[in-house]
C-alpha positions as CSV (number, residue, x, y, z in Angstrom):
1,X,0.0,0.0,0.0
2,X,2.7,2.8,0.9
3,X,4.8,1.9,-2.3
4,X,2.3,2.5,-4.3
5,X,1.4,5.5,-2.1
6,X,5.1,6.6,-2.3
7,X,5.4,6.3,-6.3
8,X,2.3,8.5,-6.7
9,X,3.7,11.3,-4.4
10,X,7.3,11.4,-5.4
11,X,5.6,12.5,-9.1
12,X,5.0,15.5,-7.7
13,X,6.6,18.6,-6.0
14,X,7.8,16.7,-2.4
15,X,6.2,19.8,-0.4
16,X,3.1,19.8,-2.2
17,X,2.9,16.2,-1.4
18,X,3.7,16.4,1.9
19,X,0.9,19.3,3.1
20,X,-1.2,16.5,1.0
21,X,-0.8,13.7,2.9
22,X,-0.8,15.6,6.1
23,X,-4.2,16.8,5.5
24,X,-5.1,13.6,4.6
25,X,-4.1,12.2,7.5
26,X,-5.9,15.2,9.4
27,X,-9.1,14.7,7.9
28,X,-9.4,10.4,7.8
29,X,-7.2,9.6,10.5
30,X,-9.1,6.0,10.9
31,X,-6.9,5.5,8.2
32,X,-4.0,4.4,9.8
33,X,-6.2,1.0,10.9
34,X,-4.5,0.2,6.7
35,X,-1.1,0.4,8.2
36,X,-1.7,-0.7,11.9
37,X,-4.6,-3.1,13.2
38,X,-3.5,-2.3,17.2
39,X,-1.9,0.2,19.8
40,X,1.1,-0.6,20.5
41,X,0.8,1.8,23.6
42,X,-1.8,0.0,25.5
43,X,1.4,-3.1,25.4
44,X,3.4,-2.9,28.3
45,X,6.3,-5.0,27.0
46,X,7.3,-2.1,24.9
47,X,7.5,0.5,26.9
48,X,10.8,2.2,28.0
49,X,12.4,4.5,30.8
50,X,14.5,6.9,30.9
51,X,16.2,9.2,33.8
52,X,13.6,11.7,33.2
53,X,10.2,9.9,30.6
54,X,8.8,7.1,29.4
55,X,7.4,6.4,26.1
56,X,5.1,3.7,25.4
57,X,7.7,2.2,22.7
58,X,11.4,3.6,21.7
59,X,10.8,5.3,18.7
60,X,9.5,8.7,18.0
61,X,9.0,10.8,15.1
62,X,11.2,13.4,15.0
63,X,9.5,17.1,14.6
64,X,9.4,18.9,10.9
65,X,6.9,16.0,9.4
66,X,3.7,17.4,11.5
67,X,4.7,21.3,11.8
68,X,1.0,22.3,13.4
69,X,-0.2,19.2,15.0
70,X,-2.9,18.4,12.2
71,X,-2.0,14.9,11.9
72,X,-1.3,13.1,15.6
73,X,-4.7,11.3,16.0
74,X,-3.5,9.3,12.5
75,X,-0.1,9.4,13.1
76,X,-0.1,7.9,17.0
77,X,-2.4,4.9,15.7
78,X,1.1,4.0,14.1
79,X,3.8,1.9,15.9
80,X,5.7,5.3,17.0
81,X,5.9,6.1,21.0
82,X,6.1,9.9,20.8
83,X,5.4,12.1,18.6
84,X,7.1,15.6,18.1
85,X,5.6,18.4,16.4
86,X,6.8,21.6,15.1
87,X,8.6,23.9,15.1
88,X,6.4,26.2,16.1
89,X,7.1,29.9,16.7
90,X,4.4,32.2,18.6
91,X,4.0,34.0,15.3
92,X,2.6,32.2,12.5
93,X,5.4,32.8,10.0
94,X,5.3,31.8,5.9
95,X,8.7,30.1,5.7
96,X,11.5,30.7,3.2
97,X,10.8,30.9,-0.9
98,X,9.6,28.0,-2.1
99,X,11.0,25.3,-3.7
100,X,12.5,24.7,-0.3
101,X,11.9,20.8,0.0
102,X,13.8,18.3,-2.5
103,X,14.0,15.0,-2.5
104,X,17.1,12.6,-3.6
105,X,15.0,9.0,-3.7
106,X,18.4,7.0,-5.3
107,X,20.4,8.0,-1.4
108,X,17.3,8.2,0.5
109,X,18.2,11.7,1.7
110,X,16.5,15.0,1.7
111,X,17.5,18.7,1.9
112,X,15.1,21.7,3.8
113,X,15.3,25.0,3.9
114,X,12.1,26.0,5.3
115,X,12.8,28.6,7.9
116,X,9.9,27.6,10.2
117,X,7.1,27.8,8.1
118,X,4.3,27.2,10.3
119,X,0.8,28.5,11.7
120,X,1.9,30.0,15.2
121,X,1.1,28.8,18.6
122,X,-2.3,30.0,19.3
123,X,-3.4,27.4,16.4
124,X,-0.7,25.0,17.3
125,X,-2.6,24.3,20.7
126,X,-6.0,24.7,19.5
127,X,-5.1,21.5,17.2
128,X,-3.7,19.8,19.7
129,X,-6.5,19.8,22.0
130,X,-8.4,17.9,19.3
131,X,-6.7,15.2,18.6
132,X,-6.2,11.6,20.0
133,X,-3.0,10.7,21.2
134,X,-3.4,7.3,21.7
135,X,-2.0,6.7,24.9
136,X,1.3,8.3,23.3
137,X,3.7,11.0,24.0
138,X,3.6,14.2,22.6
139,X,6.6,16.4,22.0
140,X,6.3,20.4,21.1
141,X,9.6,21.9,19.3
142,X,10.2,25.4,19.8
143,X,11.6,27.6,17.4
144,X,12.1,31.6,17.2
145,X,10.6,34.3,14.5
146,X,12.8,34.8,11.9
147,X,11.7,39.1,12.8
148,X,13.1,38.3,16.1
149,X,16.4,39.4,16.9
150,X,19.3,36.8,18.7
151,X,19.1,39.0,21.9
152,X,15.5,38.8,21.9
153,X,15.2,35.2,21.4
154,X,14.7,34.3,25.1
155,X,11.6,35.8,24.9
156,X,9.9,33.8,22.0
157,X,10.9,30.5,23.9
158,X,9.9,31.6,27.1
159,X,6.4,32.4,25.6
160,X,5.8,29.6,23.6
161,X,6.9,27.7,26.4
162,X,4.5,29.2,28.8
163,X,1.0,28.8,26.2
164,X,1.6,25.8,25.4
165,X,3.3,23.3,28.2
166,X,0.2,22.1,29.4
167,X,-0.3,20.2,26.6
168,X,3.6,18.3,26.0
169,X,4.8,15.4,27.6
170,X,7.8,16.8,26.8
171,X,9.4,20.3,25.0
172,X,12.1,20.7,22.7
173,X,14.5,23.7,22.5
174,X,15.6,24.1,19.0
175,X,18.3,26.1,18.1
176,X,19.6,23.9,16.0
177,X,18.2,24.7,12.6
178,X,20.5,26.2,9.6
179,X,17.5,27.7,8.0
180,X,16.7,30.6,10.1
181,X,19.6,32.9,9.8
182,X,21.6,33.4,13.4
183,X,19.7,30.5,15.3
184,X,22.6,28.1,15.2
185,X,24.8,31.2,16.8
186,X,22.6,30.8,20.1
187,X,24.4,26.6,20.5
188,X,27.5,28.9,21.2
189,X,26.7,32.2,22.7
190,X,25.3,33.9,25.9
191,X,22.1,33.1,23.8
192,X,21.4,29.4,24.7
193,X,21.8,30.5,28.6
194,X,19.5,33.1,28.4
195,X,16.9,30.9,26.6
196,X,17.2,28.1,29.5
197,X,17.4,30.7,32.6
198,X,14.2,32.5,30.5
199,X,12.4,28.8,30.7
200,X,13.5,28.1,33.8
201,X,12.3,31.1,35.5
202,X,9.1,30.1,34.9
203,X,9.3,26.5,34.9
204,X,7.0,24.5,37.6
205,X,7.1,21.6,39.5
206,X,5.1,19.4,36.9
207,X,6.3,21.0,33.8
208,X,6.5,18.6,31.0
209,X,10.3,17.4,30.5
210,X,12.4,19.9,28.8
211,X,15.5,19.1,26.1
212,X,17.5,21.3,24.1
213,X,18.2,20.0,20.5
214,X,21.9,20.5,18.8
215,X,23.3,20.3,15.8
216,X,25.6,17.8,14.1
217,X,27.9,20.7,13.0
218,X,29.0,21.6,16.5
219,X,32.7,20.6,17.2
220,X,33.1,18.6,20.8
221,X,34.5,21.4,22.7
222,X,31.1,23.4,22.1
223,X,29.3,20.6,22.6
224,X,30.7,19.7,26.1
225,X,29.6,23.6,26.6
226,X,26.2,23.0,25.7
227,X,26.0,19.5,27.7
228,X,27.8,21.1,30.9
229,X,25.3,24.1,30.9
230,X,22.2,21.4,30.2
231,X,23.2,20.0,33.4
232,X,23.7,22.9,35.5
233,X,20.4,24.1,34.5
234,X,18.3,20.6,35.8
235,X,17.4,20.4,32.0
236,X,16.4,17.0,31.3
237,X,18.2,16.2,28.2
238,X,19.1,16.6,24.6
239,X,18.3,15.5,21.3
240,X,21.0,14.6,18.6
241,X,21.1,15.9,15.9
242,X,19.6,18.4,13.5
243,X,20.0,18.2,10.2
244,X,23.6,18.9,8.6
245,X,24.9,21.6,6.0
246,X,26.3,20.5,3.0
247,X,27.0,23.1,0.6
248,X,27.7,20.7,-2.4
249,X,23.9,19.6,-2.3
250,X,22.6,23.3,-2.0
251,X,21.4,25.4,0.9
252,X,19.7,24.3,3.5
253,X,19.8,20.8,5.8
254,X,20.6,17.3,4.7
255,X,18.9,14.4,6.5
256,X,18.5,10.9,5.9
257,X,21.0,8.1,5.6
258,X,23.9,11.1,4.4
259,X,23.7,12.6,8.2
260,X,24.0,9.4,10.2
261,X,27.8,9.5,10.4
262,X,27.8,12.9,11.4
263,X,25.0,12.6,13.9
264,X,26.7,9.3,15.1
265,X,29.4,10.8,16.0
266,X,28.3,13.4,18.1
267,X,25.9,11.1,19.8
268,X,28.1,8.7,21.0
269,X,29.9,11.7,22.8
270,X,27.5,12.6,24.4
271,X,26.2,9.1,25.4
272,X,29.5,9.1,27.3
273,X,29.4,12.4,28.7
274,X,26.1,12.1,30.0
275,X,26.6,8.3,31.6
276,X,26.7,9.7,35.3
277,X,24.4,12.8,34.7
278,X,21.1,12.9,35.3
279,X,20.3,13.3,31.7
280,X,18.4,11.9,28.9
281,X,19.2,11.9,25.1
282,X,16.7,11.4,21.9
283,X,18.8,10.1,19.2
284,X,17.9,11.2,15.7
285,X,19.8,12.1,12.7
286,X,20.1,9.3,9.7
287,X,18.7,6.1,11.5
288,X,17.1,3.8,9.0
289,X,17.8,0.3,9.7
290,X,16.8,-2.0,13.1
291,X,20.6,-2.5,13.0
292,X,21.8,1.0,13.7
293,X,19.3,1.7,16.5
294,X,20.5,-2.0,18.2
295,X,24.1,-0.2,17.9
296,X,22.4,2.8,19.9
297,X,21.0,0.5,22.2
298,X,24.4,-0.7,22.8
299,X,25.9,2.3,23.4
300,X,24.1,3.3,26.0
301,X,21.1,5.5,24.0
302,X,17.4,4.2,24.9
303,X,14.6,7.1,22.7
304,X,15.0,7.1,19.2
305,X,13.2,9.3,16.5
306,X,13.2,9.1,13.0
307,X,11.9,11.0,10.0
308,X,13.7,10.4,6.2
309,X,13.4,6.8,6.8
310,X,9.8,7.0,7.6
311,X,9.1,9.1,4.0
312,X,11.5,6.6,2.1
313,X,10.1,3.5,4.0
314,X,6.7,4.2,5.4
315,X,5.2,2.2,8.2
316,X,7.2,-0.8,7.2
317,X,10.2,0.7,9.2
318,X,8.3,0.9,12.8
319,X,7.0,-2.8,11.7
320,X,10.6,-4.0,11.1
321,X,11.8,-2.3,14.5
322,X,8.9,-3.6,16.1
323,X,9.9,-7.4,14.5
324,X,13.6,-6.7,15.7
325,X,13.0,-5.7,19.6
326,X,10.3,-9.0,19.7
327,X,13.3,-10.9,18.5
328,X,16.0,-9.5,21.0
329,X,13.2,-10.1,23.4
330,X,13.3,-13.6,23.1
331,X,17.4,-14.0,22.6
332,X,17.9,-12.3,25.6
333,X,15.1,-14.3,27.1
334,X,13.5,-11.5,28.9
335,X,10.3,-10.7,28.7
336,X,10.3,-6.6,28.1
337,X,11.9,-3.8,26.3
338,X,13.3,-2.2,29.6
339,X,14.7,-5.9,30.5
340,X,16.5,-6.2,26.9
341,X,18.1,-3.0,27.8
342,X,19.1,-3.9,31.5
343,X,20.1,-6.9,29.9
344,X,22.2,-5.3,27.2
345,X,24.4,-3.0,29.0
């Protein structure tokens, strides 16, 4: 069903199909019954713990596919455990000049240079409250205005923040993007702080989880920065990684399998940085095998997200993942996903 799917929609521009099929999957989300007969997050021999959450099974979907939380009633029938949408900025905000979405099927990579494009955060929470979760997790990414200056940034986080907690499980710092001009300046600059100590200031006692997402660009040295000043905040974690820059493919962010060295790299750092710290990490960036997320696993990791793989792919992926932790499951002879990891490291 999602080949054929696939072949129709890769005939035509990739972000005209992609506000397609999230409005689809907005308006029929019974849909999803095609791809998924039952909910995986009513199984407790999925679910997973971290220092900080739990999602009902490991994998997410990373933020960018859903930017104003049209399509989670369809999308958490699937086998994901979270789903993260965004970015969303308090002001609804057009985006960069289209064509800004292309496609390369032959690597299974794409490149983005959308800027943010979404519908702001008044509608972003209006849609949210109507939808069905399906016993899932819900992530909100954050983003900035691209009218809003680098010293001013602090405020657009703390705002969005403050309207629309109440309805994550978890929130997502991004400053991490490459297409909103300055925001990756704030991963290495008074600006990050002030963003956290902004949040912070008004963060309560049952606030949703809180992570700050980086880039795969960074070098180490600003990366330890970034992890040291996570955890002297109380921050719960981080997510790795954003997309990368490649100039030879064009402007914009690469992901799919092209960033999984990259991102790969600058997870396992932090996987070892992390080890006696109270913090969690999301790993995302270029996973799109059950192979590479067992290698994850192994390193320590325990939530994963993916996004390119799931548009090259489809549903199959989560099904194959699914097929791999059952079969780890009974190798290790245990009897849960949280026992295969114990087991494991």
């Amino acid at each position: 069903m999602y080949s054929l799917l696939k072949k129709c929609l890769f005939q035509i521009d990739p972000e005209v199909a992609h506000n397609l099929i999230i409005n689809l999957m907005g308006k029929f989300p019974k849909t999803s019954e095609v791809f998924c007969q039952n909910n995986i997050g009513e199984d407790e021999k999925y679910k997973c713990f971290g220092k900080n959450m739990s999602w009902p099974f490991p994998i997410g979907l990373a933020a960018g596919l859903d930017k104003n939380s049209k399509a989670v009633s369809f999308l958490s029938k699937l086998y994901f455990g979270a789903i993260e949408v965004g970015t969303v900025t308090p002001l609804a905000q057009p985006g960069n000049p289209m064509p800004r979405l292309f496609r390369y099927p032959d690597e299974q990579n794409l490149r983005n240079q959308m800027g943010f494009n979404n519908n702001g955060m008044e509608e972003m929470r209006q849609n949210i409250l109507g939808q069905n979760r399906n016993n899932k997790a819900l992530g909100i990414n954050l983003g900035k205005n691209k009218v809003t200056s680098s010293e001013e940034a602090w405020r657009d986080y703390q705002k969005s923040y403050t309207f629309l907690k109440d309805q994550a499980d978890y929130i997502v710092v991004n400053v991490s993007s490459p297409n909103t001009p300055g925001l990756r300046d704030l991963q290495t600059s008074k600006g990050l702080e002030d963003i956290l100590k902004s949040i912070v200031d008004v963060r309560e006692k049952d606030d949703p989880a809180l992570f700050v997402k980086v880039s795969p660009d960074l070098n180490l040295q600003d990366l330890d920065s970034i992890i040291d000043l996570v955890n002297d905040f109380n921050i719960q974690g981080l997510i790795a990684t954003n997309t990368t820059i490649m100039p030879e493919y064009g402007t914009g962010g690469m992901s799919g399998k092209i960033l999984f060295p990259k991102s790969k790299k600058i997870r396992s750092h932090i996987l070892k940085r992390i080890e006696n710290m109270n913090l969690d990490l999301i790993g995302v960036g270029g996973f799109s095998s059950f192979e590479e997320i067992y290698d994850f696993w192994r390193e320590g990791g325990t939530f994963v997200q993916i996004y390119s793989s799931f548009i090259f792919q489809g549903p199959k992926i989560l099904s194959d993942i699914k097929k791999g932790i059952d079969s780890k499951i009974l190798e290790y002879k245990v009897s849960s996903f949280q026992e295969f990891l114990q087991k494991l490291r």
